[in-house]
C-alpha positions as a Markdown table, in Angstrom:
| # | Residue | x | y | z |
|---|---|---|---|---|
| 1 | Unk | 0.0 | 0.0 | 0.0 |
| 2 | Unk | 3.2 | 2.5 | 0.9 |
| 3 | Unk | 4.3 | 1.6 | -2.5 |
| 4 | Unk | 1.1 | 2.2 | -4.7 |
| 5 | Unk | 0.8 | 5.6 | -2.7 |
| 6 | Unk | 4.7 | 6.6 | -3.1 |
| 7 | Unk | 4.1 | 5.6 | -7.1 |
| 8 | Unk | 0.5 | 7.7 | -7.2 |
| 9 | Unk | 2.6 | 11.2 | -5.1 |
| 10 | Unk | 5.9 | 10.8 | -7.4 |
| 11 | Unk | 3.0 | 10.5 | -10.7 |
| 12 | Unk | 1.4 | 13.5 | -9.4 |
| 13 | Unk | 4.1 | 15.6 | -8.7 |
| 14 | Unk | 5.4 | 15.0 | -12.3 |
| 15 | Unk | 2.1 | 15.4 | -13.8 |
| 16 | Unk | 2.3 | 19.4 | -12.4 |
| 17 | Unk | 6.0 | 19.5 | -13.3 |
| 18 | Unk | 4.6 | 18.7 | -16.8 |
| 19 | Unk | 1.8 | 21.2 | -16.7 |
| 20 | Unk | 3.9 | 24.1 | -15.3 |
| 21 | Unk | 6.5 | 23.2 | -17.7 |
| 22 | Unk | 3.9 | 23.0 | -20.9 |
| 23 | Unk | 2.7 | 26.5 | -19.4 |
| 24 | Unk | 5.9 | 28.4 | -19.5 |
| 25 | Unk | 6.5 | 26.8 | -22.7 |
| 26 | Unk | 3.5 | 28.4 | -24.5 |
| 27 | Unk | 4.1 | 31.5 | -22.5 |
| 28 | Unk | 7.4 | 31.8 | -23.6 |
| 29 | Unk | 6.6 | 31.3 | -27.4 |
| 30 | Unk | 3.4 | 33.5 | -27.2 |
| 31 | Unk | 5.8 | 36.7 | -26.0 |
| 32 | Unk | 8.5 | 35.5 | -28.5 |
| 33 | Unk | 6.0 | 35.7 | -31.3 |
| 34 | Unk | 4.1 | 38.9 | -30.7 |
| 35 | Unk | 8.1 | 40.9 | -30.3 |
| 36 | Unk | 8.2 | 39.4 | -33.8 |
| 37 | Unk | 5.1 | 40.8 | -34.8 |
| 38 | Unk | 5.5 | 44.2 | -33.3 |
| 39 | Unk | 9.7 | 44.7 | -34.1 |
| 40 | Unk | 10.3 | 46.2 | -37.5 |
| 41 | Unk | 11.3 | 44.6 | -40.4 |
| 42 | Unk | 15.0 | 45.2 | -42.1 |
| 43 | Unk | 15.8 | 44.4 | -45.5 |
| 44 | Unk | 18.7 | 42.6 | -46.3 |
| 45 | Unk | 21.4 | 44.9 | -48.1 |
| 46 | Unk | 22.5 | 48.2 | -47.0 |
| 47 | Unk | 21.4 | 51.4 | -49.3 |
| 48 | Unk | 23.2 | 54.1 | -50.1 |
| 49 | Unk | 24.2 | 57.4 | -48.2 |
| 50 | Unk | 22.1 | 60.1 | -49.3 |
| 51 | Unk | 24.7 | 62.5 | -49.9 |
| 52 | Unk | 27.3 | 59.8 | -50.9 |
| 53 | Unk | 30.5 | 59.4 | -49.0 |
| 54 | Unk | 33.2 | 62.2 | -48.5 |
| 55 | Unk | 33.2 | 66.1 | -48.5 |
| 56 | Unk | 32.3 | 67.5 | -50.0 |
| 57 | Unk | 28.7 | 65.8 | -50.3 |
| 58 | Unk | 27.6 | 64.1 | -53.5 |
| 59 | Unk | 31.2 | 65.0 | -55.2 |
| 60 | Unk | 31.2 | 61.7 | -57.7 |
| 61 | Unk | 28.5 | 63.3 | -59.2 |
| 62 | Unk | 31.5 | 65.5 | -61.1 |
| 63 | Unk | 34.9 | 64.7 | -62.2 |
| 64 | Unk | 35.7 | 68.4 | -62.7 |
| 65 | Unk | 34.6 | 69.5 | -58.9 |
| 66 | Unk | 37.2 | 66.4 | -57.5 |
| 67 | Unk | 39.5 | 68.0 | -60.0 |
| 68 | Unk | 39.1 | 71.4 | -58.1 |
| 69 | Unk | 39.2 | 70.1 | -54.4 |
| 70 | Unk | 41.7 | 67.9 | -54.9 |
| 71 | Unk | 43.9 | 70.9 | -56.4 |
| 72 | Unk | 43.7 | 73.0 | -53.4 |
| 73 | Unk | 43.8 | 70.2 | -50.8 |
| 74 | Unk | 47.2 | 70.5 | -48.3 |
| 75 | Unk | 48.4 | 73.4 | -50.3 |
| 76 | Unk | 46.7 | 76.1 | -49.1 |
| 77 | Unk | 46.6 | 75.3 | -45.2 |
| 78 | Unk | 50.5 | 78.3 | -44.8 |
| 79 | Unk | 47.8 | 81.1 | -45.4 |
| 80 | Unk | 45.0 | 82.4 | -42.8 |
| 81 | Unk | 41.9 | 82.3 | -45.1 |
| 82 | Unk | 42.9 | 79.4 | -47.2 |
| 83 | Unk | 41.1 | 76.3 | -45.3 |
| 84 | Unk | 38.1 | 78.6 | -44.1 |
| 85 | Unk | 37.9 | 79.7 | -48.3 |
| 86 | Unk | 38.0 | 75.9 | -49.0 |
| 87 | Unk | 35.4 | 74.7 | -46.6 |
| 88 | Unk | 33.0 | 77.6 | -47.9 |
| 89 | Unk | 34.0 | 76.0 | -51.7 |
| 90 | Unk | 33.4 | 72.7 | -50.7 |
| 91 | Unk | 30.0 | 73.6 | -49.6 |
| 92 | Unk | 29.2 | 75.5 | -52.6 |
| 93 | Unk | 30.6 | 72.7 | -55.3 |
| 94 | Unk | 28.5 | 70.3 | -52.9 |
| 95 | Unk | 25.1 | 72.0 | -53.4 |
| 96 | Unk | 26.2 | 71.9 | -57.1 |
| 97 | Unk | 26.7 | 68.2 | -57.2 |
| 98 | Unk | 23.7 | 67.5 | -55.0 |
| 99 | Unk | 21.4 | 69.6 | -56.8 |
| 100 | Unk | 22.6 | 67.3 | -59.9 |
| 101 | Unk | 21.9 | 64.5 | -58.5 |
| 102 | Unk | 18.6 | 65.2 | -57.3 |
| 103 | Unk | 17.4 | 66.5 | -61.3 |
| 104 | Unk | 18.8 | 63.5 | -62.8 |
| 105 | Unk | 17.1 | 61.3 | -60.3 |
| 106 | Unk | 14.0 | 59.4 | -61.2 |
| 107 | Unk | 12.0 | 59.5 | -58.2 |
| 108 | Unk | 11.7 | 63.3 | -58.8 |
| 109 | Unk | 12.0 | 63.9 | -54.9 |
| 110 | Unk | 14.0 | 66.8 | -53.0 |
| 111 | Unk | 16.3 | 64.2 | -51.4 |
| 112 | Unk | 20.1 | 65.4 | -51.3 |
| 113 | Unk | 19.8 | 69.4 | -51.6 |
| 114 | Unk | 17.6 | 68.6 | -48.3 |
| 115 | Unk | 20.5 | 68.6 | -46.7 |
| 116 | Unk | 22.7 | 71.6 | -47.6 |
| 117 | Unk | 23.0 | 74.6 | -45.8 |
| 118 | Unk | 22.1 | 77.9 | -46.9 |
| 119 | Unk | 24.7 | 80.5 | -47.1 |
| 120 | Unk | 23.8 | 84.0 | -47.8 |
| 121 | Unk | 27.5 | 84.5 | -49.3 |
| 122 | Unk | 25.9 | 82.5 | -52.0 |
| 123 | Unk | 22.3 | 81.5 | -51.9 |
| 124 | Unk | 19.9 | 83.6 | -53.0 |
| 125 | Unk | 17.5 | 80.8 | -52.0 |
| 126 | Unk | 17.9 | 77.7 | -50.3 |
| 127 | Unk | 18.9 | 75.2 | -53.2 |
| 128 | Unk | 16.3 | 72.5 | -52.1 |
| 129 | Unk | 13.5 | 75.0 | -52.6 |
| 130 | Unk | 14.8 | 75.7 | -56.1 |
| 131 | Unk | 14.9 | 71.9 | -56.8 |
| 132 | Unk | 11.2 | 71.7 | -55.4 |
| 133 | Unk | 10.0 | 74.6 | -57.4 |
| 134 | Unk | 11.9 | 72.8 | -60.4 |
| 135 | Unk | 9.9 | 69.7 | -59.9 |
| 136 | Unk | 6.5 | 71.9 | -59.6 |
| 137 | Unk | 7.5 | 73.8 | -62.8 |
| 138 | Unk | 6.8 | 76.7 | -61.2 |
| 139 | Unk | 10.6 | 77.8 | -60.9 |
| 140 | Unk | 10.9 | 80.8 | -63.4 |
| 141 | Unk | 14.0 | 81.1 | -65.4 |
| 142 | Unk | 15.3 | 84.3 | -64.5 |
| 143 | Unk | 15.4 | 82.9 | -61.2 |
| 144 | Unk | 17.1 | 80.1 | -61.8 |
| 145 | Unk | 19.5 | 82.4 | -64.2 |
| 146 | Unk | 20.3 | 84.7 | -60.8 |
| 147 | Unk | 20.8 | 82.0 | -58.4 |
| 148 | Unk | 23.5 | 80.5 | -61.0 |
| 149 | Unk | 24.9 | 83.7 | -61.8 |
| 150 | Unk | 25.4 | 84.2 | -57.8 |
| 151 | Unk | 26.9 | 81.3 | -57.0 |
| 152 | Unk | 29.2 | 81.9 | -60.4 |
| 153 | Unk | 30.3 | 85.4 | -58.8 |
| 154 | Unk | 31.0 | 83.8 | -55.5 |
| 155 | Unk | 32.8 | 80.4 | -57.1 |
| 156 | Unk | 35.0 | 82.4 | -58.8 |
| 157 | Unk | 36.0 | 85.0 | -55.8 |
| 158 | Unk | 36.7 | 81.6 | -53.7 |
| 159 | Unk | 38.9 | 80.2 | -56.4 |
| 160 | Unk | 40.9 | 83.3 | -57.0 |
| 161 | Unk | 41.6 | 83.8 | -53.6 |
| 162 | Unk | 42.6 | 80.0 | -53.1 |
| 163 | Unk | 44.6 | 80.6 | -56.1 |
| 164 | Unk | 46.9 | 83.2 | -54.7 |
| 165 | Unk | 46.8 | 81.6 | -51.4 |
| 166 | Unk | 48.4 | 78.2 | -53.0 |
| 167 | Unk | 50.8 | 80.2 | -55.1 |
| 168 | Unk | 49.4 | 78.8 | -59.0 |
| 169 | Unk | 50.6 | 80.0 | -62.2 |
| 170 | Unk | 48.4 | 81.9 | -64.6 |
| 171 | Unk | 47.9 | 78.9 | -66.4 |
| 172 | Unk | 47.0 | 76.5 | -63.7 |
| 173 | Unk | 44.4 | 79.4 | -62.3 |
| 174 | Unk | 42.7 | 79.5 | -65.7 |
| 175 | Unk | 42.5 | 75.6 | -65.4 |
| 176 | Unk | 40.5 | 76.4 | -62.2 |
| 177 | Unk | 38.3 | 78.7 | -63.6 |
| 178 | Unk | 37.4 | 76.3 | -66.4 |
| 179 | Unk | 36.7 | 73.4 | -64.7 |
| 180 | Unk | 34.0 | 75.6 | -62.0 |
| 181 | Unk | 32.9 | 76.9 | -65.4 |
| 182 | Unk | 32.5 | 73.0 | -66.6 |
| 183 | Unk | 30.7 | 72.6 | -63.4 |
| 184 | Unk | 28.0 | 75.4 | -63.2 |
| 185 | Unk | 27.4 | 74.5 | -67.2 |
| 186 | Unk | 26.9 | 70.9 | -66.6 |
| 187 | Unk | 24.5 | 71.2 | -63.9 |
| 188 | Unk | 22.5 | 74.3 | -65.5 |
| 189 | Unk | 22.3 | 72.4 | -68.7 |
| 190 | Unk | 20.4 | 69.8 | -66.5 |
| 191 | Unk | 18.6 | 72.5 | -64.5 |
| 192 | Unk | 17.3 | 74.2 | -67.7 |
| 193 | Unk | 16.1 | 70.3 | -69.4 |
| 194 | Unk | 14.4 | 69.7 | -66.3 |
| 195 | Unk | 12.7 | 72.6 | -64.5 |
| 196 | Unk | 11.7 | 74.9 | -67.7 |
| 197 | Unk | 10.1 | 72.2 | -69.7 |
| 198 | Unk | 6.4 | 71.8 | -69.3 |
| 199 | Unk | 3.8 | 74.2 | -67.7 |
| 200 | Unk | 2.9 | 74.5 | -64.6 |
| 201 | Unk | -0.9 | 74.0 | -63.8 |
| 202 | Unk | -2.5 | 74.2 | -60.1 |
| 203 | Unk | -6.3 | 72.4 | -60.1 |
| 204 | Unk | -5.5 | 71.2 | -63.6 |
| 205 | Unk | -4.9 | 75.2 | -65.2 |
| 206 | Unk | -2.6 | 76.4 | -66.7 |
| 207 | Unk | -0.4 | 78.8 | -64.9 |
| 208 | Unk | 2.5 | 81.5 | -66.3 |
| 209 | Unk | 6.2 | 80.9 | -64.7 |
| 210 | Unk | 6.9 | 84.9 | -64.3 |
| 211 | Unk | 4.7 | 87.0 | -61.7 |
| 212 | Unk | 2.2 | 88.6 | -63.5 |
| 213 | Unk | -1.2 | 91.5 | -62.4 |
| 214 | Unk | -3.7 | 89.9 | -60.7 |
| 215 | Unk | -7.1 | 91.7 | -60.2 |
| 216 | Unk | -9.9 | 90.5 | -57.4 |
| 217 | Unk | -13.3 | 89.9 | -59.0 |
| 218 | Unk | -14.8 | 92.2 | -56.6 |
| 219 | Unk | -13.1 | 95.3 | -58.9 |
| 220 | Unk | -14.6 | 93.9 | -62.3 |
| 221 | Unk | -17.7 | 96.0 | -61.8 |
| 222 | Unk | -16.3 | 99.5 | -60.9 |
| 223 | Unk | -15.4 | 102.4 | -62.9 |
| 224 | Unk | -12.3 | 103.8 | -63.4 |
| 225 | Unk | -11.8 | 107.3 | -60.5 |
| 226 | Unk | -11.5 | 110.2 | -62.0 |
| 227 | Unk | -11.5 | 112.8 | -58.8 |
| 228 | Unk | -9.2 | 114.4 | -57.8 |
| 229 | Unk | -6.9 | 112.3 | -55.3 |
């Protein structure tokens, strides 16, 4: 009788081991499954910085802008504006090779201008809202003329200056001033195919590009003043 009861405790108490065990189990496997379920999903890969690697941002978008950098890199650093002149370059050629790369882009999104600075040295605008305006067609083109004509006027004042501060021949300063000429062409070249093309409509009109008159409705109906103030 001692045995049969020893035989029917030890049964039991592995019966609730089972149980407990079973429980935790399923508890276990519920939480595993609903982290699963809540934590986000990554795809495999990695993509691409926006801006690309390096400084200054999205410079394989132009041989001739790595051609300039890499001219004035370590060789003007013995006079007191040189790097600061550089730095101010390198932001400017960046915008230029960022604002490529967003107007030859497909999606037709304001991705890598987003994230240049504006400079009122030589920004008339900040160059994302020009890309944006450029993708509304609603960009006209003497505006688009100016703010390439300013950052002309400022590229080449940077490029002189680094020029003499670096100590370059005539010859090798004219190579300077052609390749930021190469530059500014290229990417207004692509400015022009992409942002003057087309017209711009809101609610499916129509609109011009330029500012033009605009009259309320309410003055349709009045005559012209003729007293005398």
């Amino acid at each position: 009788m001692e045995s049969s009861g020893f035989s029917q405790f030890s049964f039991s108490v592995w019966a609730v081991l089972a149980i407990v065990l079973g429980v935790a189990i399923a508890y276990i496997s519920f939480i595993m499954l609903c982290r699963a379920k809540t934590m986000p999903k990554f795809s495999e890969g990695f993509g691409a910085p926006v801006v690309g690697a390096g400084q200054p941002d999205c410079l394989h978008e132009s041989n001739e802008a790595a051609a300039i950098i890499g001219a004035f890199q370590d060789r003007v650093g013995s006079v007191e504006e040189g790097n600061p002149d550089l730095d101010e370059l390198k932001v400017l050629l960046g915008k230029l090779c960022c604002m490529k790369r967003d107007l030859v882009a497909v999606n037709g999104t304001v991705n890598a201008t987003l994230y240049q600075p504006f400079m009122t040295a030589h920004d008339i605008e900040p160059v994302a809202e020009i890309v944006g305006r450029c993708f509304a067609k609603t960009v006209p083109e003497r505006d688009l003329s100016l703010s390439f004509e300013k950052w002309k006027t400022r590229g080449r004042f940077l490029i002189r200056r680094l020029c003499s501060a670096s100590d370059m021949t005539s010859t090798e300063k004219g190579k300077m001033d052609t390749l930021f000429d190469q530059v500014l062409v290229d990417v207004y070249d692509i400015a022009q195919q992409r942002c003057l093309a087309g017209t711009p409509a809101i609610d499916a009109k129509p609109l011009s590009r330029e500012v033009s008159a605009f009259s309320p409705p309410a003055l349709d109906d009045l005559r012209e003043y003729t007293g005398y103030y």
